[in-house]
N, C-alpha and C positions, 0 to 999 in steps of 0.2 A: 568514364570510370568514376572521377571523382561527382558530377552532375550523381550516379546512382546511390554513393556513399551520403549524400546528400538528401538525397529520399530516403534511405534504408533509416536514415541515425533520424530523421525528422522522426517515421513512422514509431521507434523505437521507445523515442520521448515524451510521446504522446500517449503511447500506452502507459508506460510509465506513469507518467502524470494522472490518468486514466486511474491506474490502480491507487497510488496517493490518496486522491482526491476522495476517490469513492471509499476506501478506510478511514478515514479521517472523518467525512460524510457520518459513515456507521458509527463512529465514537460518540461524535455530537451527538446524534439524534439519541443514542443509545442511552447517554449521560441527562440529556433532558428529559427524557420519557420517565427517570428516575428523579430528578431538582430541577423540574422545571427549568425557570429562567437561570437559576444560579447552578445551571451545570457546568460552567468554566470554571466554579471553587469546587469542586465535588474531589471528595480526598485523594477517590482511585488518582487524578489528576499530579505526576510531579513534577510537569511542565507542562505549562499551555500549551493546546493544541496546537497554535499556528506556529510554534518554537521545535515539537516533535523532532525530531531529525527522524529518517526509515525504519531503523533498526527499536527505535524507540515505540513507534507507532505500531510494527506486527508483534514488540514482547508486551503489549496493551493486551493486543487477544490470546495472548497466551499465560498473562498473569492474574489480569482481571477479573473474579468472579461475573460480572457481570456481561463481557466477552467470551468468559472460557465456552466451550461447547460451539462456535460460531465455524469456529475449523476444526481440525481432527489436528494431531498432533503430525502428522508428515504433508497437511496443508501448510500451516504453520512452517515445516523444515522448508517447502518450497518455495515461501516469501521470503526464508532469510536468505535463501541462497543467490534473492533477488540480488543481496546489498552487493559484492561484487559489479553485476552488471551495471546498479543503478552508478558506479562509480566508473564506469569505463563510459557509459552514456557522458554525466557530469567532463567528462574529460576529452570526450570528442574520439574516445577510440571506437575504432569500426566495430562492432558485434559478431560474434562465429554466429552460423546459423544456428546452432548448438541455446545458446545463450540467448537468440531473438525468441528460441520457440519454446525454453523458462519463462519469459517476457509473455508472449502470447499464453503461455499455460496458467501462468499468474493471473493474467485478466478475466480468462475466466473463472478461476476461481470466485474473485473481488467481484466481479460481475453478477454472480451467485445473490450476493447480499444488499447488492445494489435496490433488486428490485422491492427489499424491505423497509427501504427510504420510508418516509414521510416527505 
């Protein structure tokens, strides 16, 4: 039992991380395609990216002109509803299947915008 709680919370953190990465990814690139190198002072900016905390990082695409339109505004509801999870993750509590398949729903959202990396 605990051996599968073990896999389930690995798989969980990764996607997680997964989504993170890849929003945070989109900012960046987002913020340089606009100042260049000096996209880390660019005003939208009121903390450094590597500082973000979750909830800071998805009201980016929601407050942004230069993010707004990236999600729809019930995309947007569905990352907030991440921050929960990403808090029960951070704490080692096991996930409802409920909240894994938010988790999963979320990736592919963020997965979406992935492939407009540079």
């Amino acid at each position: 039992m605990i051996e599968n709680d073990v896999e389930y919370m690995t798989s969980a953190y990764r996607i997680l991380y997964e989504i993170e990465t890849i929003l945070k990814a989109n900012i960046q690139s987002t913020l340089y395609k606009k100042y260049s190198v000096n996209w880390d002072r660019a005003p939208e900016l009121k903390t450094p990216l590597d500082q973000m905390f979750f909830f800071d990082t998805v009201s980016f695409y929601y407050q942004s002109p230069l993010c707004k339109g990236i999600f729809t505004d019930q995309e947007i509801k569905q990352l907030y509803l991440l921050r929960p999870v990403r808090n029960d993750v951070a704490h080692m509590i096991v996930l409802s299947d409920k909240q894994f398949q938010l988790l999963n729903n979320c990736r592919e959202l963020v997965k979406r915008i992935e492939k407009n990396l540079d």
